[in-house]
N, C-alpha and C positions, 0 to 999 in steps of 0.2 A: 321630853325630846322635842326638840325645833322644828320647824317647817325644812329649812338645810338641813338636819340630820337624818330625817327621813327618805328625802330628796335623792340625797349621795347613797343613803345602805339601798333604798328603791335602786338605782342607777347600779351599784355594784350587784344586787339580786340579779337582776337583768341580762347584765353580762353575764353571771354562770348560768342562769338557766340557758340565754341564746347558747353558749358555748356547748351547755351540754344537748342540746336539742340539735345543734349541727350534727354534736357526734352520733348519737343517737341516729337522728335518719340517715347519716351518711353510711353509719356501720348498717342499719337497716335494709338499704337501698343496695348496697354492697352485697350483702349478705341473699336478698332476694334476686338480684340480676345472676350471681352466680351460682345460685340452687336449682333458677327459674334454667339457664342456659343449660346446667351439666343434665338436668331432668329430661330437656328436650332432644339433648344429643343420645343421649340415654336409650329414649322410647324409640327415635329413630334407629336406634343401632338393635333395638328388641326387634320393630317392624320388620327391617331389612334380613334379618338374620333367620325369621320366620317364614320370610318369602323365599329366600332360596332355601332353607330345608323346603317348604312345600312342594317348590321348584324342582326341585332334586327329584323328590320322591315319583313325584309325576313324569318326569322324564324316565325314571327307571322303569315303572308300572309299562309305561309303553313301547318302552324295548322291550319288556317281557312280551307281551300283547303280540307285540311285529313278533319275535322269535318263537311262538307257541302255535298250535293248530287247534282250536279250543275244538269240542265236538258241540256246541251249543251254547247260547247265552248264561245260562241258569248254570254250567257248569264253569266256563268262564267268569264267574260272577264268585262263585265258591272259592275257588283255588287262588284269586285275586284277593280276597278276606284272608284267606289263610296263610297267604305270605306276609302278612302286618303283625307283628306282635303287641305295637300301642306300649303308649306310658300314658301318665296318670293327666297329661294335660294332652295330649295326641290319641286322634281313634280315626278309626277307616268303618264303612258304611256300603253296602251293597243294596242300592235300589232299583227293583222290578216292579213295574206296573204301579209304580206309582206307591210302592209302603217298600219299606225296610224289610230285606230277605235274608240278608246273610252280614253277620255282623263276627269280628275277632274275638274269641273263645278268652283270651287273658281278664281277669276278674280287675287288674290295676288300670285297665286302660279308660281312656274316654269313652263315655259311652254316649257315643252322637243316635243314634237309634231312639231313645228315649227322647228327643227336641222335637217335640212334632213342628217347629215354626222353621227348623233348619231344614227339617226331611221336604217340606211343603218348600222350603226354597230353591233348594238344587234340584227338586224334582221340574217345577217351574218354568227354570231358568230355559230360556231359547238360546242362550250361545254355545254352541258349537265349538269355539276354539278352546284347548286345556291353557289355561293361567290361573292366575293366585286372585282371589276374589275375597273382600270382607263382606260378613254378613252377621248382623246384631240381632240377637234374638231376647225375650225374659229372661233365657238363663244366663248367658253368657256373650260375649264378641267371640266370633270364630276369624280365622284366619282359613281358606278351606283352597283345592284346589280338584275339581271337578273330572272326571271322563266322561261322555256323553256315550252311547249307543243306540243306532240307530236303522230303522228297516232298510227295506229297499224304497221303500215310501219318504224315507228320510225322518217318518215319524219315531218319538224316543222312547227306547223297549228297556232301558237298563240306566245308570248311572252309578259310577264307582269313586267314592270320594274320600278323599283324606280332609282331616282337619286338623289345626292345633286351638287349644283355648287361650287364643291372644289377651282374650281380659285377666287370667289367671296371673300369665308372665307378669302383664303392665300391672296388674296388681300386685305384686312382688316388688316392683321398682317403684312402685306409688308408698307402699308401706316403709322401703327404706327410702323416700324423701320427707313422708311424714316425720320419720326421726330426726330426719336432717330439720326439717320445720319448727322442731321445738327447740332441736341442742341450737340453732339460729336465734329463735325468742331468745332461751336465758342467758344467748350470746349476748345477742342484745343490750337487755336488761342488765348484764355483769355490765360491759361496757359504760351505761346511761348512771350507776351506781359508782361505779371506778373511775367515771369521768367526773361525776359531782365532787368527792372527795377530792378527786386532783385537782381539778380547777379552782377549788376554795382554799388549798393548799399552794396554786401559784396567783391565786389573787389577793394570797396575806399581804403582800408587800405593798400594792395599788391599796388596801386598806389604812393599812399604817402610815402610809403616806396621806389619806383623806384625812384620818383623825389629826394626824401630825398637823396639817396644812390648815385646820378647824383652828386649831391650838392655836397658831400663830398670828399674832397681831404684829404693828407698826410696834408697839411700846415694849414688845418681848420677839426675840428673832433666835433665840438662844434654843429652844425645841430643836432637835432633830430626829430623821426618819430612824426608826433600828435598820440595820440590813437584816435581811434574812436569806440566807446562802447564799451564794456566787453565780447565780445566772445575770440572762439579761436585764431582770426584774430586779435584781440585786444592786447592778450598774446603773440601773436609774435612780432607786434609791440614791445611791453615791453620788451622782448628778445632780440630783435634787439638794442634797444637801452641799455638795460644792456651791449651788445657786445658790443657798440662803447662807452660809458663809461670804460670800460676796456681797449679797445684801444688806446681811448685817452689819460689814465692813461699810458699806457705801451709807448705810443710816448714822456709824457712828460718824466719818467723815463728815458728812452733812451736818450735823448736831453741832461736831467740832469747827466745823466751817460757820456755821450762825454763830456760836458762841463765842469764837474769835474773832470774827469779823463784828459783833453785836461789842465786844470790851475796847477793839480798836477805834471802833465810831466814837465809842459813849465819849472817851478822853475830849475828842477835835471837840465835837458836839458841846461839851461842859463847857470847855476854852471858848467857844463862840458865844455861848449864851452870858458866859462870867463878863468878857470881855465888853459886849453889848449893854449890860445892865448895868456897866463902870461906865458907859461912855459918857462924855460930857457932851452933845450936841455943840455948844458954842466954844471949845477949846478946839482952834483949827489943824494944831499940830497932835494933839491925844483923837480926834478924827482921822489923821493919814496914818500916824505910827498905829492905831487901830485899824484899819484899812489894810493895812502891809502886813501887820502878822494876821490876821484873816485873811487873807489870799494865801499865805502862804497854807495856813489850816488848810482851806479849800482844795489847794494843789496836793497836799496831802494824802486827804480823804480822797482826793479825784483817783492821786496812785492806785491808792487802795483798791478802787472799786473797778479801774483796770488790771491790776493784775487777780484781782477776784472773776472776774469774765471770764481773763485769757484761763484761770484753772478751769472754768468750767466749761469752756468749750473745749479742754484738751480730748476727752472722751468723742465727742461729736468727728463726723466723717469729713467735714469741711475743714476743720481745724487746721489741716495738714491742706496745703495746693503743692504737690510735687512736681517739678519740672527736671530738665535735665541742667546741671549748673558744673560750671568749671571751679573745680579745688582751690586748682592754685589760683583764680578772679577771687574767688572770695574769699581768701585765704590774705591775700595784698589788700584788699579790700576792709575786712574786718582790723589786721595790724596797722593800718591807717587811720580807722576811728578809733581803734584802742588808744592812741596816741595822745590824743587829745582828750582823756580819761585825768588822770593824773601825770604830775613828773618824777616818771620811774623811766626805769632804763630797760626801753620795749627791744626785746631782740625776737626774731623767728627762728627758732630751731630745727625747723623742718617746716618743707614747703610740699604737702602731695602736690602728685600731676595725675590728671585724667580729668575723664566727667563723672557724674552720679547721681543717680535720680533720688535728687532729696527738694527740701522746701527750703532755699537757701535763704529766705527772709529769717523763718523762726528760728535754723540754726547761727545766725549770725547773731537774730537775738539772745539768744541760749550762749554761744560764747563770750558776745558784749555784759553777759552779764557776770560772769564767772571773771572776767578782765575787771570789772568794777569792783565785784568782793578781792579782789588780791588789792585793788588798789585802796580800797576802804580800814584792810587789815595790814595795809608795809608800811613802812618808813619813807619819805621823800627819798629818793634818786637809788633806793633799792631797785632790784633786777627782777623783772616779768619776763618769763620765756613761754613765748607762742610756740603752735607745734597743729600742726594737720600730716598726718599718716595713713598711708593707705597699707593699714594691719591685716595680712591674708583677706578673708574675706570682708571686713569691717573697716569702716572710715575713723579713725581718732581724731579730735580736735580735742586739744589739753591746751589749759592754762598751768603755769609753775609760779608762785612766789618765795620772795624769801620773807616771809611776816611773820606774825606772832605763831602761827599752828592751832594746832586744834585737840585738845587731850582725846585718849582714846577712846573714853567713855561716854564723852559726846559729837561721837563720826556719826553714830546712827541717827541722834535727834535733832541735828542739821538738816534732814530730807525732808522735814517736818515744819505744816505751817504754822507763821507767827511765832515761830523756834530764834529769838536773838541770843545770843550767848552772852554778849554785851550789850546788856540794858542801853549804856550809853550811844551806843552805835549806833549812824543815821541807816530808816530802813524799816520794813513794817516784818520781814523775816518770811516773805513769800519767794526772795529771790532764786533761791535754791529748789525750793518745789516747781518752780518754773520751769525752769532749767531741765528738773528731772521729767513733766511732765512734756517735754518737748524732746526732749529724747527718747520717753518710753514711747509718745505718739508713731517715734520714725521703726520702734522696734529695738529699740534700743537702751542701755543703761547709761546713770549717772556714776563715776569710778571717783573715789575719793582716797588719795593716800597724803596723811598729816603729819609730823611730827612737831610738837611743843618747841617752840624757841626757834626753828630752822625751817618753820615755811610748809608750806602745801603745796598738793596736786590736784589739780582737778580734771575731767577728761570724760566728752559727752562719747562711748560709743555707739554709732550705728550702723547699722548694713550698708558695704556699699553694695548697690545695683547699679549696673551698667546700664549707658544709655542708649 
């Protein structure tokens, strides 16, 4: 394996791990912001719900209190425990002198009596006002909510307290997040698993397309991508390979372009050198009639190698200068130099009117030359009929002969360079691709309709745009 092949599988590795690590911390990140939120709304709604039962309770105890006439503390202190029945995370507490005296008889309840760090708290405590108080002890978090009693000294003889075991509750809501904390991981994890597979699964086609594009040289274009199903990834493929169908096309052109242009040289080229190596220096008339048909060579090959440019810049953006030009100018225009082409009998069939944003040099060249081929292929004082039409959206400019035709089975290899159909014919057989590529530059087609014996049609269309 290559330095490049490594390179590109390194480069697609890459891609799916980054892929599947986005997914990965994204679902992670997701996954924690909303366990991390529902948990805290959670304990706030345990907190809050805990402070108003305490709340509550303690408000009742002292309407009892206000609506009671106790005979004494110690008894007051009794009958206060004995209205608490308690569950298994709530208990009540009656303290005198400082220890635990009277505690609720239910065997289920909390038993706060037994926390020597909570009894030593609320015994303690110097506030005075009943509210809801946390206090953290070894065994547990209380949630607690206090009555004070006190002499006439204001010193404190009693205290009666409720609690709830807050750590219990939040420890209930802790344990169902911890559940939530794991089915999250093998969330996860499914996720980072299920992401690998599918993303290796929609980066077959970016593969196929690497090895593909390995495969392809200059000297072979003929490879193409597989598709693999109908996405987006699919459509590139199909892209890709429309590109190299283009390519290919454009390499064989090319190929055929050197190779036709390389047999049309060679001819002048031989002629030059044959001609040269005959010449007699001191024979002053085999010196000029050599001279004259060498220029003529020269002029020749000069054609040649202009309408070889003019193809290859038909592709380029400059090829085209559009401006806005009047039909019917150039329309009288062009049937005025057609004139002086041969002697045939130029008539104009049709004259458009308007303007149209075209490149009225190279169309005039494109129909001077299509007026040459009728004239190259008629009879002396035969009939050429000109024609500019403004067809719905589209400009026609047709030439008509009445000349030899063209059989049917060579209408299509006429578009084609170096294509003569008559060997003897003056002409290198670029004229007609000229033609076409000067028409497809504006957007437009070359229309050809022939018949053998009765003459052709020829006719560039393009868009017209308004100017």
């Amino acid at each position: 394996m290559n330095s490049r092949s490594r390179q590109s599988r390194g480069r697609a590795g890459s891609v799916r791990a980054r892929v599947v690590i986005y997914l990965v911390s994204l679902s992670a990140v997701s996954l924690a912001v909303a366990g991390t939120t529902a948990f805290l709304i959670e304990r706030d709604v345990v907190e809050r719900t805990v402070t108003d039962e305490l709340a509550a309770q303690a408000d009742d105890y002292l309407r009892w209190i206000a609506e009671n006439d106790p005979t004494g503390i110690d008894t007051l202190m009794r009958d206060a425990v004995a209205r608490f029945t308690g569950t298994t995370d709530e208990g009540a507490v009656a303290i005198v002198d400082g220890r635990a005296r009277y505690a609720p008889a239910s065997d289920t309840r909390l038993r706060l009596e037994d926390d020597a760090a909570l009894l030593d708290a609320l015994w303690t405590d110097t506030t005075t006002a009943v509210e809801v108080r946390r206090i953290d002890t070894p065994v547990t978090s209380y949630a607690t909510a206090a009555i004070p009693f006190l002499d006439s000294t204001g010193a404190r003889v009693a205290v009666f307290a409720v609690a709830i075991d807050e750590g219990a509750r939040l420890g209930d809501l802790r344990a169902t997040f911890t559940v939530y904390a794991i089915v999250a991981v093998l969330a996860v994890a499914a996720v980072g698993i299920v992401g690998f597979l599918t993303v290796g699964r929609l980066m077959e086609p970016i593969r196929l397309l690497d090895r593909t594009a390995r495969r392809i040289g200059e000297s072979d274009l003929t490879d193409r991508v597989p598709i693999v199903g109908d996405d987006d990834l699919a459509r590139l493929s199909q892209t890709v390979n429309a590109m190299l169908d283009r390519l290919e096309g454009a390499f064989a052109d090319q190929r055929r372009l050197l190779d036709d242009a390389s047999h049309e040289l060679r001819t002048p080229l031989t002629v030059i050198r044959a001609r040269l190596e005959l010449l007699e220096p001191r024979d002053p008339e085999q010196v000029e009639a050599t001279r004259d048909e060498l220029l003529d060579v020269a002029a020749d090959m000069s054609r040649l190698v202009e309408d070889l440019v003019t193809l290859a810049k038909a592709d380029r953006p400059e090829f085209l200068r559009l401006g806005s030009a009047d039909i019917g100018d150039l329309t009288d225009a062009a049937a005025t130099r057609m004139a002086a082409l041969g002697d045939r009998g130029w008539r104009v069939e049709a004259r458009a009117e308007g303007t149209a944003v075209v490149d009225a040099q190279r169309l005039t060249q494109a129909w001077l030359q299509l007026a040459a081929n009728a004239v190259k292929f008629s009879a002396d004082g035969s009939e050429v009929r000109l024609a500019s039409v403004h067809d719905g959206a589209d400009l026609v400019l047709r030439v008509s002969d009445e000349g030899r035709g063209i059989p049917p089975e060579h209408v299509a290899r006429i578009r084609e360079r170096f294509v003569r159909l008559d060997p003897d014919a003056e002409g290198l057989g670029l004229g007609l691709p000229i033609v076409g590529a000067i028409a497809q530059a504006h957007g437009g087609t070359l229309e050809v309709e022939s018949m053998p014996g009765r003459g052709s049609t020829f006719a560039i269309r393009v868009p017209w745009t308004e100017a």
